[in-house]
C-alpha positions as CSV (number, residue, x, y, z in Angstrom):
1,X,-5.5,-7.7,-23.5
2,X,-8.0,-5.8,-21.3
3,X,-9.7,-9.1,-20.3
4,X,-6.3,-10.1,-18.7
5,X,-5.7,-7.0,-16.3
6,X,-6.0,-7.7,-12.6
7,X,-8.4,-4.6,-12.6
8,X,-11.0,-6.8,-14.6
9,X,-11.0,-10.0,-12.4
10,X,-14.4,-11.2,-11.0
11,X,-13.2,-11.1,-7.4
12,X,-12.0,-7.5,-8.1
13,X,-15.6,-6.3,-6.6
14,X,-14.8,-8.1,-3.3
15,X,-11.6,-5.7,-2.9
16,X,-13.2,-2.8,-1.0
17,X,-15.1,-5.4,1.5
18,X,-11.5,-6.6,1.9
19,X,-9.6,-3.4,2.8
20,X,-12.5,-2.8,5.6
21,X,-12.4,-6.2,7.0
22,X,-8.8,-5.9,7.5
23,X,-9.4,-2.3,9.2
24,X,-11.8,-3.9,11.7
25,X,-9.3,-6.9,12.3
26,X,-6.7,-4.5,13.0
27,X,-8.7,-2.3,15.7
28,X,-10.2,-5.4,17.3
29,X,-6.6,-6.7,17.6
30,X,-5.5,-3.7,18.6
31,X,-8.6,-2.7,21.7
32,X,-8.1,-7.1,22.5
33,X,-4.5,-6.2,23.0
34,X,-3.9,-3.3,23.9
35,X,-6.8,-1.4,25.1
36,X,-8.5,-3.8,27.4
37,X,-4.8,-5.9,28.0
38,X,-6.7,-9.6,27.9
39,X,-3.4,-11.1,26.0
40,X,-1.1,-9.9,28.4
41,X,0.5,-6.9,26.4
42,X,-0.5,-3.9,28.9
43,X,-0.8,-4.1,32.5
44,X,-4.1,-1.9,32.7
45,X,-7.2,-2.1,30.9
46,X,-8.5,1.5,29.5
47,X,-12.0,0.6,29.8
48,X,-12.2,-0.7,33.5
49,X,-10.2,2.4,34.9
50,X,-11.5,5.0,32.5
51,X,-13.7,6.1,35.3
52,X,-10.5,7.4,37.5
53,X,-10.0,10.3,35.2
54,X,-13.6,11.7,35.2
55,X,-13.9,10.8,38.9
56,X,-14.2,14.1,41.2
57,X,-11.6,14.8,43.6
58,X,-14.5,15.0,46.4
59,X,-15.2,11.5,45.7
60,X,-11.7,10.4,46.8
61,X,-10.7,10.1,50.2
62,X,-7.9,8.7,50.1
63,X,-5.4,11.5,49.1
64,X,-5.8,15.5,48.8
65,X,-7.9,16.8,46.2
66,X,-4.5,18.8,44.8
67,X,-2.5,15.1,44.3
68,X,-5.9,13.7,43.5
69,X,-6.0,15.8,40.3
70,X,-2.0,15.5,39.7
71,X,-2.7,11.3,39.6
72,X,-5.9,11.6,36.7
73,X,-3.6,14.2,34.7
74,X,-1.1,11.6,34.7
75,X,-3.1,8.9,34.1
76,X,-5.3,10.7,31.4
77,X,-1.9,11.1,29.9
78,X,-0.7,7.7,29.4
79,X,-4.2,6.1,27.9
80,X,-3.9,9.1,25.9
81,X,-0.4,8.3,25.3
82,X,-1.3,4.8,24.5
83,X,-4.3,5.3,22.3
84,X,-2.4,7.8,20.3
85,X,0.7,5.2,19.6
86,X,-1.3,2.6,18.5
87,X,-3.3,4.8,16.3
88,X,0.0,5.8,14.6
89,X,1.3,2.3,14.9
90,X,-2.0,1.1,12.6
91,X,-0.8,3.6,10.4
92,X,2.3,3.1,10.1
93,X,1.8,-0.3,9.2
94,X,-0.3,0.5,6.6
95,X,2.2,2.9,5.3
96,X,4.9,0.2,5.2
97,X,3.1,-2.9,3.4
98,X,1.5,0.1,0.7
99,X,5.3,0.8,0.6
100,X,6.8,-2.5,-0.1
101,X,3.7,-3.0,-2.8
102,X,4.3,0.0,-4.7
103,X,8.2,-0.8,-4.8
104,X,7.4,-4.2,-6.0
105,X,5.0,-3.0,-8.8
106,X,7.0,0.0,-10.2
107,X,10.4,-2.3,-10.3
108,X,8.0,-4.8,-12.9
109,X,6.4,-1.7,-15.3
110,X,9.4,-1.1,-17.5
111,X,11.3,-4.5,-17.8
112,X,10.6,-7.3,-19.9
113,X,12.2,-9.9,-16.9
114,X,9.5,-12.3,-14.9
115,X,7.2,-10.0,-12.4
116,X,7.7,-12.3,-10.2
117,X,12.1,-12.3,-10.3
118,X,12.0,-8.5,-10.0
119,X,9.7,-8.4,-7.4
120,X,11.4,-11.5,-5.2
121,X,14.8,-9.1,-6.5
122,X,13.2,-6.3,-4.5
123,X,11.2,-8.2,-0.9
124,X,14.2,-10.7,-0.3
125,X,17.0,-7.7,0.2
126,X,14.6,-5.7,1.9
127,X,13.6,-8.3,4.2
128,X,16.9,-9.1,4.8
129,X,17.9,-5.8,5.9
130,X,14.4,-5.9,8.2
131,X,15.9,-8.8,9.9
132,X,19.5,-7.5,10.6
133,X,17.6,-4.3,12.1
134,X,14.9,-6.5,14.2
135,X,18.3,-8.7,15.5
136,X,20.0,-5.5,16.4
137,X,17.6,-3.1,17.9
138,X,20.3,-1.1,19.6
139,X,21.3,0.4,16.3
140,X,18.1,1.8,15.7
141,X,16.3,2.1,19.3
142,X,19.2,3.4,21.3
143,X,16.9,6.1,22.9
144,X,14.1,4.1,22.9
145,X,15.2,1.2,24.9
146,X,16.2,4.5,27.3
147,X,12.8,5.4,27.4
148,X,11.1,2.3,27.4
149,X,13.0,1.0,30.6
150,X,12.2,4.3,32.8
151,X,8.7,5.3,31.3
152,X,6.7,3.3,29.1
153,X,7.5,-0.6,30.0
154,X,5.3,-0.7,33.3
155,X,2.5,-0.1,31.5
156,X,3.1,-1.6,28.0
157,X,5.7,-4.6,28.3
158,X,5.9,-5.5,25.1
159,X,6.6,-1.6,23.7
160,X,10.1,-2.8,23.2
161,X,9.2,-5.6,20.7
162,X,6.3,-4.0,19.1
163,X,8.6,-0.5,18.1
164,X,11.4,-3.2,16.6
165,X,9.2,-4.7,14.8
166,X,8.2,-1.7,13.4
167,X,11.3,-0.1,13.0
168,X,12.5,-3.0,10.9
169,X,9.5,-3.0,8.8
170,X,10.3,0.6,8.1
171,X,13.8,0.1,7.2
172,X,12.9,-2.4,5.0
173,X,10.4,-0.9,3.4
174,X,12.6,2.6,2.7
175,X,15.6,0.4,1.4
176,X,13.0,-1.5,-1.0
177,X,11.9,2.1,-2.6
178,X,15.8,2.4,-2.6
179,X,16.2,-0.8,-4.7
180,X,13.2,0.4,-7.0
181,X,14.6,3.9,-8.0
182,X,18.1,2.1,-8.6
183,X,16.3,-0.7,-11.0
184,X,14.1,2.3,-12.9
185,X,17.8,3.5,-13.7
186,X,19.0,0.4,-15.6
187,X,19.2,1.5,-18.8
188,X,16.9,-0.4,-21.7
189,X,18.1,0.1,-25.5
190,X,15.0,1.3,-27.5
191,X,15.8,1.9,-31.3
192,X,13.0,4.9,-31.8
193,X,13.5,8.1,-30.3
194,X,10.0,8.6,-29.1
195,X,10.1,5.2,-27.5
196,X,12.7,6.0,-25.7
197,X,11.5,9.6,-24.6
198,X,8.2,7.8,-23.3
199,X,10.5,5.2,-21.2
200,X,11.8,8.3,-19.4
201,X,8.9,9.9,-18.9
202,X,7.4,6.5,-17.7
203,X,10.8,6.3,-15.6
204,X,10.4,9.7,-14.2
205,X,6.7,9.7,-13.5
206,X,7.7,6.6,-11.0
207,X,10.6,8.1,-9.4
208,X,7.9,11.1,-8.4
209,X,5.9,8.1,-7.2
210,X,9.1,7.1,-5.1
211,X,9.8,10.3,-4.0
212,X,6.0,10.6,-2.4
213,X,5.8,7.4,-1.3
214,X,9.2,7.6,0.6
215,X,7.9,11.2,2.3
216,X,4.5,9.5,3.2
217,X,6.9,6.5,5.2
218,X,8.9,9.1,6.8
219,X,6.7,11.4,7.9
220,X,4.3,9.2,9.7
221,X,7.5,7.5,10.9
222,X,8.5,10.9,12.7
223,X,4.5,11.2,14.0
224,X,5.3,8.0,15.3
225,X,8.5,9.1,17.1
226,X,6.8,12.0,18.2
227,X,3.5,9.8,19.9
228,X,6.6,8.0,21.8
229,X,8.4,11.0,23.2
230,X,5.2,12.3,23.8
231,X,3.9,9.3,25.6
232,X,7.2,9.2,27.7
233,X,5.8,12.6,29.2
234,X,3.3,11.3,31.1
235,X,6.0,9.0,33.0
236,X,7.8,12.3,34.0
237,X,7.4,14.8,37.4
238,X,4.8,17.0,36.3
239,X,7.1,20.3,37.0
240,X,9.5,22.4,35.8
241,X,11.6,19.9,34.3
242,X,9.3,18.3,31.6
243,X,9.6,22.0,30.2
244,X,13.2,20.8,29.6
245,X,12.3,17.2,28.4
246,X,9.9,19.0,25.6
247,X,12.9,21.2,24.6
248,X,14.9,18.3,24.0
249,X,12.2,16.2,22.3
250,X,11.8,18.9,19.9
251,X,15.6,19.1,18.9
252,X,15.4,15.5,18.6
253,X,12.8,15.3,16.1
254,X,14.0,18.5,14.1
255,X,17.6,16.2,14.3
256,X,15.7,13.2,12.8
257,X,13.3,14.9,10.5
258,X,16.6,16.1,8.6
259,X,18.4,13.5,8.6
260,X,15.1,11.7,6.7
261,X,15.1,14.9,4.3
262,X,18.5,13.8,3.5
263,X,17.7,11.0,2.9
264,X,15.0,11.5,0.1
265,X,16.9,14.4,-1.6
266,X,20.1,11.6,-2.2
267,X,17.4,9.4,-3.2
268,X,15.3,11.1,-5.2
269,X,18.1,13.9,-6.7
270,X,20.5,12.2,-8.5
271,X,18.3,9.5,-9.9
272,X,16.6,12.9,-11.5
273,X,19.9,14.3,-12.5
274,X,20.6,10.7,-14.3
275,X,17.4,10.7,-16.3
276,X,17.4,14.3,-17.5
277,X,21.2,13.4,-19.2
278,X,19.8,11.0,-20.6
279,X,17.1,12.9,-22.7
280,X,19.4,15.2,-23.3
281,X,21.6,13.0,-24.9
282,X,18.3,11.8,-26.6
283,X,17.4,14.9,-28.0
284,X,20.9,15.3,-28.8
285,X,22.3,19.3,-30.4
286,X,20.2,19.7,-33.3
287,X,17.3,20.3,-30.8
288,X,17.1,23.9,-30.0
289,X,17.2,24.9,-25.9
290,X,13.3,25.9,-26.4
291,X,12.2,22.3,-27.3
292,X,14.4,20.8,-24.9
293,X,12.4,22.6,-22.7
294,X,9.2,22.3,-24.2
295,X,10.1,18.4,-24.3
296,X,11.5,18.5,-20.6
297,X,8.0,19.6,-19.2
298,X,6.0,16.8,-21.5
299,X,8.5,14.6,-19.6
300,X,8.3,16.0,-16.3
301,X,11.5,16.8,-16.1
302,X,11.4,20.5,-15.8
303,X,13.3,21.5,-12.8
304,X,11.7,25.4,-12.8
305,X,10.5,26.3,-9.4
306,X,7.1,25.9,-10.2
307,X,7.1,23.0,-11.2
308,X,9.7,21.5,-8.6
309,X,7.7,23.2,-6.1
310,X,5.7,20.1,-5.1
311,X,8.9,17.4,-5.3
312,X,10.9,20.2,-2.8
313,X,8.3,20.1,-0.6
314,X,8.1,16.3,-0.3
315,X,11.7,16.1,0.3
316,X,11.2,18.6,3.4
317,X,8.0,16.9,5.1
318,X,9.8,14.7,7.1
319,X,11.7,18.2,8.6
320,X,8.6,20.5,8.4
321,X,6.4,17.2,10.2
322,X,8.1,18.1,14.0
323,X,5.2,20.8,14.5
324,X,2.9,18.7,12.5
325,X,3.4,15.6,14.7
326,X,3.1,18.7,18.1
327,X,-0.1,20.1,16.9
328,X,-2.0,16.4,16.1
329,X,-0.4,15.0,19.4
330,X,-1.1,18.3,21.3
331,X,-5.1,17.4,21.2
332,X,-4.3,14.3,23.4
333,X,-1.6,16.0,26.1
C-alpha cells in the first residue's frame, strides 16, 4: 500500500527541480513582458530608462531642476508601481492554482467515489464560474476599468485583461474551496462510533485547511488591490489631492477586506456548527459534559478562545491585511 502512494514514485525526486523551473519561467515571462515590454504589453522598458530616475537634475537642461525632480518621483513611482504588481500578480497566481489543488484533493480524502468524478465535480463549476466573471468584468472590475482608463493603461495596455484574468481565477478558485467545505459535509454512515468520531475529526481538520487556505487567497488578493490603487498614485498631481485619493483607497480596502472576512466566517462557521452536532449526537447523553469536552478538543472541535484563537484570526486577515498591504507597498512609494 506504501509502494502505491504518489509520495513514493521515482520521478518524485525531480519535484523540487520542477517547482524552481516553473519560478524561473514565471520571472523570465514576466521581465520578457513586462519589464523590458519586447511583446508589446508595456509601452516602456524599465531597463533602458532606469537611468532617468538616478540622473541629476544638473544634468538636465531641458526643464527646471524643481519639475526635473517632480518627473523622476513620478516615474520612479510607476516602475515601482509596476514591479510591485507583478510581483503580487506571480503570487497570486501561485496562490490560486495551490488553491484549486488543495480543494480538489480534500473533496477525494473521505469519499469512496472515483478521485477523479469528485475532483472534475469540483474544477468544472469553478471554472465555470471563472468564465462568467472573465466574460463580465464589469461586475467585478468596476473601479478598476476607472482606474485603468485614466492612470495605468498608457503604460501597461494590457492591465485590463491581465487583472480579469486574475480576478476570474480568484473567483474560481474561492468558489472551489466553497464546493469542498460543502462536499466534506455530506454525511457518510459508519457503523462504529470511533469510526465515525475519526471521520469528523478528519472532516474538521480539512475545514481548518479550508479556512487557511481561503485567508491565504484573500489576503494576497487585497495586497493585490492595494499594489493597484497604489500604482494609480503615481498617475495623479503630486499635491494636496493624492492626500485625499490615499484616504479613499484606504476606506476602500478596509470596505473589501470585510466584506472577504465575511466571507470566510459564512464559510467556515456554520460548516463548524454542522460538525460539532454531529458529534454530539455521536456521543449522544450518556457522555458526561467533561468528555464531551475532553473528546471535542481530540477532535478539534473546541470552540474555547484559546483554541479558536488561531481560526478568528484567519477569518480577520483579509480585514486586518489594509495596513499590512500599506506597510509592504510603502517601501516602493
Amino acid at each position: 500500500m506504501l509502494k502505491k502512494d504518489w509520495s513514493n514514485h521515482s520521478l518524485i525526486i525531480l519535484l523540487p527541480f520542477l517547482c524552481v523551473v516553473i519560478i524561473y519561467a514565471t520571472e523570465a515571462f514576466t521581465r520578457y513582458s513586462f519589464f523590458e515590454c519586447r511583446s508589446g504589453n508595456c509601452s516602456e522598458s524599465i531597463p533602458k530608462n532606469i537611468w532617468k530616475v538616478f540622473e541629476s537634475d544638473s544634468a538636465i537642461g531641458e526643464s527646471p531642476a524643481a519639475d526635473s525632480a517632480d518627473e523622476r518621483q513620478l516615474l520612479a513611482l510607476r516602475y515601482s508601481g509596476r514591479i510591485t504588481w507583478f510581483f503580487l500578480s506571480e503570487i497570486f497566481l501561485y496562490v490560486c492554482i495551490g488553491t484549486l489543488v488543495i480543494a480538489s484533493f480534500l473533496s477525494t480524502r473521505v469519499h469512496q467515489q472515483p478521485r477523479i468524478i469528485l475532483s472534475l465535480g469540483i474544477l468544472i463549476p469553478a471554472g465555470m464560474v471563472g468564465l462568467f466573471f472573465h466574460a463580465n468584468p464589469q461586475l467585478h472590475m468596476a473601479i478598476f476599468l476607472t482606474l485603468f482608463e485614466n492612470a495605468i493603461t498608457p503604460d501597461v495596455p494590457t492591465i485590463a485583461r491581465n487583472i480579469n484574468f486574475l480576478n476570474s481565477l480568484g473567483n474560481a478558485a474561492l468558489f472551489s474551496l466553497l464546493l469542498a467545505s460543502c462536499i466534506l459535509l455530506r454525511p457518510v454512515q459508519n457503523e462504529s462510533l470511533p469510526e465515525s468520531l475519526k471521520e469528523l475529526s478528519m472532516k474538521t481538520k480539512d475545514m481548518s485547511i479550508i479556512l487557511y487556505t481561503g485567508t491565504a487567497l484573500l489576503v494576497t488578493a487585497i495586497m493585490l488591490k492595494d499594489a493597484i490603487y497604489q500604482w494609480s498614485l503615481a498617475y495623479t498631481a503630486q499635491d494636496s489631492s493624492i492626500e485625499i485619493a490615499r484616504d479613499f483607497i484606504t476606506s476602500l480596502l478596509a470596505w473589501e477586506g470585510g466584506f472577504y472576512t465575511l466571507v470566510l466566517a459564512a464559510a467556515y462557521l456554520p460548516a463548524m456548527l454542522v460538525l460539532q452536532r454531529r458529534a454530539q449526537l455521536l456521543m449522544g447523553p450518556a457522555v458526561s459534559e467533561t468528555e464531551k469536552e475532553i473528546k471535542f478538543k481530540e477532535l478539534g472541535m473546541n470552540f474555547s478562545l484559546k483554541e479558536s484563537l488561531p481560526h478568528i484570526l484567519a477569518i480577520l486577515g483579509p480585514f486586518l491585511t489594509g495596513p499590512v498591504g500599506d506597510l509592504l507597498t510603502g517601501t516602493f512609494f
